[in-house]
C-alpha positions as CSV (number, residue, x, y, z in Angstrom):
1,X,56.9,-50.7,-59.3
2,X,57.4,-54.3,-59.1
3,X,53.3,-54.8,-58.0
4,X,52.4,-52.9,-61.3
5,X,53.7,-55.8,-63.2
6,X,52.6,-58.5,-60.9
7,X,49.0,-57.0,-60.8
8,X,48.7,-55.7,-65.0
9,X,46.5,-58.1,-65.5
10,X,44.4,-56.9,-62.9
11,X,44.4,-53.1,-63.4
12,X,43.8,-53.3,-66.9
13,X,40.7,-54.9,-66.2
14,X,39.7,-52.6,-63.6
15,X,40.4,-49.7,-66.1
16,X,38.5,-51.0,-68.8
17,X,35.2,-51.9,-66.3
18,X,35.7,-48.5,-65.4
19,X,35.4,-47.4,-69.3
20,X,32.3,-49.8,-69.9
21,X,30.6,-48.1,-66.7
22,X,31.3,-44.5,-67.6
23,X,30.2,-45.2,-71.2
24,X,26.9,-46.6,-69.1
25,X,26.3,-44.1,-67.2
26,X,26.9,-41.4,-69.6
27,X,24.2,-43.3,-72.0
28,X,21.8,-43.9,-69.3
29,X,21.7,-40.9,-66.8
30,X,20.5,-38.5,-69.4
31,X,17.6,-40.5,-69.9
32,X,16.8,-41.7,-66.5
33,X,17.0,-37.7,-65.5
34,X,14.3,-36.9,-67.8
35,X,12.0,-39.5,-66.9
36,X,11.4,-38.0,-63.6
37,X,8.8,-35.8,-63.2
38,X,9.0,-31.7,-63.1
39,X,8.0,-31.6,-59.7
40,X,10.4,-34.2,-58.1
41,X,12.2,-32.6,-55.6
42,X,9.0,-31.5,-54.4
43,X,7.2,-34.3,-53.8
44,X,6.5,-36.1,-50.7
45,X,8.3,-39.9,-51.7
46,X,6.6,-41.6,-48.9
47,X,4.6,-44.5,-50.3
48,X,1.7,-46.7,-48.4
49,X,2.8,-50.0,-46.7
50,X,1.5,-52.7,-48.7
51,X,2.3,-56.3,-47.0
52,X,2.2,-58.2,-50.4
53,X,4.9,-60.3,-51.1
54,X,5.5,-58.7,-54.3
55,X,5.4,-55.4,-53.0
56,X,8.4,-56.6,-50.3
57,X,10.4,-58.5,-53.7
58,X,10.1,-55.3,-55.7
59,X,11.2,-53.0,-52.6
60,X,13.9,-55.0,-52.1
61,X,15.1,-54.6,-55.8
62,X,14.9,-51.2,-55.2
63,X,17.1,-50.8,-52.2
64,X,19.4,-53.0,-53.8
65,X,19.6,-51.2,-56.9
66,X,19.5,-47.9,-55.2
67,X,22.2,-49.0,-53.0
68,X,24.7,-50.1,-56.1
69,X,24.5,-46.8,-57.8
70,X,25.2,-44.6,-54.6
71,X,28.6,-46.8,-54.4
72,X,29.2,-46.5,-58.0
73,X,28.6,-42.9,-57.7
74,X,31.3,-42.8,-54.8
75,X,33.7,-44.9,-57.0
76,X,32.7,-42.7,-59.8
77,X,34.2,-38.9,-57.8
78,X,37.5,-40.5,-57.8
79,X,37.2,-41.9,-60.7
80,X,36.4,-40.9,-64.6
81,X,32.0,-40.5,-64.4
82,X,29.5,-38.6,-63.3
83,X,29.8,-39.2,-59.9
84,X,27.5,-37.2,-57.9
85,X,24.6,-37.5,-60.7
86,X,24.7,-41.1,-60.0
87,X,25.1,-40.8,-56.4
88,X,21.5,-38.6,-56.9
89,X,19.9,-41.4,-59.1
90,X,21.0,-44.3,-56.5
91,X,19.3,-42.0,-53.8
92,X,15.9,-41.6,-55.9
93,X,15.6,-45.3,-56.0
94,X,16.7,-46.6,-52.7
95,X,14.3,-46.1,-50.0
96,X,15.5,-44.4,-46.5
97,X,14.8,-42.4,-43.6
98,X,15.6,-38.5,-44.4
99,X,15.8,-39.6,-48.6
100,X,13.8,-36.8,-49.1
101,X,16.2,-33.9,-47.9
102,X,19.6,-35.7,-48.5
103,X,18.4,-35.5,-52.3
104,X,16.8,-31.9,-52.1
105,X,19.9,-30.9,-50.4
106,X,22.5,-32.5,-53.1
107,X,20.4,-31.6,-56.4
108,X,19.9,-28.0,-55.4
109,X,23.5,-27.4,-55.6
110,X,23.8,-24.9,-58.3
111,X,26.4,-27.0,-60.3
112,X,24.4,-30.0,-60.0
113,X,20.9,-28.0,-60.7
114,X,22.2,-26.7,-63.6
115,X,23.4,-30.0,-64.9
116,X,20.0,-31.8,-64.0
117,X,18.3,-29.3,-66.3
118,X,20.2,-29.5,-69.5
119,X,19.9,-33.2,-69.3
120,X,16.6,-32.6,-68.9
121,X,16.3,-29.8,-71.5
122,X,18.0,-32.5,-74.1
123,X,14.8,-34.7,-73.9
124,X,12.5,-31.6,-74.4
125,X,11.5,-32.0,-70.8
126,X,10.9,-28.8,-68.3
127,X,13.6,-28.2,-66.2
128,X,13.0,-29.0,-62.4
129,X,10.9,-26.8,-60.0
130,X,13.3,-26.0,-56.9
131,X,12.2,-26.5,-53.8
132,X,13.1,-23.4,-52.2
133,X,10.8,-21.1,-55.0
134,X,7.4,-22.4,-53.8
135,X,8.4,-22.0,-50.3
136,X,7.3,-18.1,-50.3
């Protein structure tokens, strides 16, 4: 009990980072959500090379980006926040081999499906096309 004291200073800070990033995320997903096209878990995401330099910066971005939000989705299942929708996000911008399934595979839970869609559905936006109905 003695560390809680010594440290205050430092877990009230974390707590109230972790408020300002909820209050983010809950903002913000939403509206990231329904910018994506319908058909975005079933499009092919690869892209052409390009050997620009600006192409490189702006990949690089990206990955970087992509790569913050899948650890703030992480810290975000333990934590107050929409953890796994911001996992999902983190994955549609960062760019890596088998992308593609890992986010078919996590969106198309029905939990997360469902959630997808009414943030979708709050934007007047149609709800996503699953993968696995055009498969027949």
């Amino acid at each position: 009990m003695s560390w809680l004291q010594e440290y205050q200073l430092l877990i009230s800070l974390l707590a109230g980072v972790s408020l300002i990033l909820l209050a983010l995320t809950l903002l913000a997903t939403p509206w990231l959500v329904a910018q994506l096209p319908a058909d975005y878990l079933l499009a092919d995401q690869t892209e052409t090379a390009s050997r620009s330099m600006s192409r490189w910066i702006v990949l690089t971005i990206r990955c970087i980006a992509g790569m913050l939000l899948m650890l703030l989705g992480i810290v975000m299942m333990v934590t107050p926040g929409p953890g796994l929708i911001v996992l999902l996000l983190g994955i549609s911008i960062a760019r890596f081999p088998g992308k593609q399934r890992l986010l078919v595979f996590l969106a198309t839970r029905p939990s997360v499906f469902q959630s997808l869609n009414w943030m979708r559905k709050r934007y007047d936006k149609p709800p996503f096309v699953a993968p696995h109905t055009t498969l027949q």
